[in-house]
C-alpha positions in Angstrom: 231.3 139.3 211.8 234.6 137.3 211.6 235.4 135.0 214.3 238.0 135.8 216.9 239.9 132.6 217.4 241.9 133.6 220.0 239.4 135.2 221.9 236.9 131.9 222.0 239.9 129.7 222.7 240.6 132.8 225.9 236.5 131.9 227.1 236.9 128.2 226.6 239.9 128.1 228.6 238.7 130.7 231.3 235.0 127.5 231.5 237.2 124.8 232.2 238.8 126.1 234.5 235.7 127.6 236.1 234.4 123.7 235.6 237.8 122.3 237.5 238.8 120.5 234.8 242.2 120.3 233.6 243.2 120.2 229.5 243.9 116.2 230.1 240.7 115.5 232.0 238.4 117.4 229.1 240.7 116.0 226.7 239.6 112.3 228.1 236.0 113.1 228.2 235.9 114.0 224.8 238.1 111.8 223.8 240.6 114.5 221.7 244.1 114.7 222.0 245.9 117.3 224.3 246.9 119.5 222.1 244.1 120.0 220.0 242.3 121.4 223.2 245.4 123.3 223.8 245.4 125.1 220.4 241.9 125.6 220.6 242.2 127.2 223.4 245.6 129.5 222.3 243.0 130.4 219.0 245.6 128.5 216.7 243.2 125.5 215.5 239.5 126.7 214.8 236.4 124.2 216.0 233.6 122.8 214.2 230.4 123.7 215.5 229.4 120.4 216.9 232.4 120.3 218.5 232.1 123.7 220.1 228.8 122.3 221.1 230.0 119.2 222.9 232.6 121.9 224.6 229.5 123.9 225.8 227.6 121.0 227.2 230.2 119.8 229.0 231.2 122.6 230.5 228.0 124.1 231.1 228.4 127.3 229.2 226.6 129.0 226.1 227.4 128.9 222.6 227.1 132.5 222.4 229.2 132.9 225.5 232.1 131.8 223.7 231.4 132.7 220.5 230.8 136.6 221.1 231.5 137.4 224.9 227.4 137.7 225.4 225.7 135.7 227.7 221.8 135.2 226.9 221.8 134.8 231.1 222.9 138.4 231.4 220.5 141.5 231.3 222.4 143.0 229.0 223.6 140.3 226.5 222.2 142.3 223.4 224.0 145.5 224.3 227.1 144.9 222.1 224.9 143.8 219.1 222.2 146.7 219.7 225.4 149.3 219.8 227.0 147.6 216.6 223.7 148.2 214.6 222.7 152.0 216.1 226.4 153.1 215.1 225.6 152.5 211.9 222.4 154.3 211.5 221.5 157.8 210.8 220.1 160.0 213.3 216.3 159.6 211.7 216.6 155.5 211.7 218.3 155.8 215.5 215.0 158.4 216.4 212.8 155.8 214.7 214.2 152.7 216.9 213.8 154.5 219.9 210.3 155.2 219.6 209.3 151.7 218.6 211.9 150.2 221.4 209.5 152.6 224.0 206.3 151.8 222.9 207.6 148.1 223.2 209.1 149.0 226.9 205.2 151.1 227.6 203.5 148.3 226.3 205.2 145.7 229.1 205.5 147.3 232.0 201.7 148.2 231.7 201.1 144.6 231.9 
């Protein structure tokens, strides 16, 4: 799966501003120029993943947020990924998933 740049830069942008910070405040608190932050978030400079992690936790967001769009908060975090491997299955793998998948789903709501 090749990273999508543009897209993270979209998520990190649409955090801060969630978090009320402007591109000079985070800047300051991280102590990175301007425009670095603004060609992250434009997807023209890539980021590190210690950096993206010091993003995150400072705007209070997930890795995988802003990595894939999925948010392990969410009920339905894994649906892209699940999709992305059925499609690519034959009908008897797909048949074999589902049965496993519902003797999984039996097996905890009988508890």
């Amino acid at each position: 799966m090749a990273l999508d740049y543009k897209l993270m830069g979209e998520r990190l942008k649409k955090a801060r501003i969630k978090k009320g910070y402007t591109q000079e405040k985070l800047a300051e608190i991280m102590d990175i120029s301007v425009a670095y932050i603004s060609r992250v978030e434009n997807g023209k400079a890539h980021i590190n993943l210690k950096r993206l992690n010091e993003l995150c936790s400072i705007l209070r967001t997930s890795e995988s947020y802003i990595l894939n769009g999925a948010s392990n908060n969410s009920n339905s975090y894994l649906n892209s990924e699940l999709n992305s491997i059925l499609k690519d299955c034959s009908s008897e793998k797909k048949e074999l998933i589902y049965q496993i998948a519902t003797i999984i789903s039996d097996k905890d709501n009988k508890k």
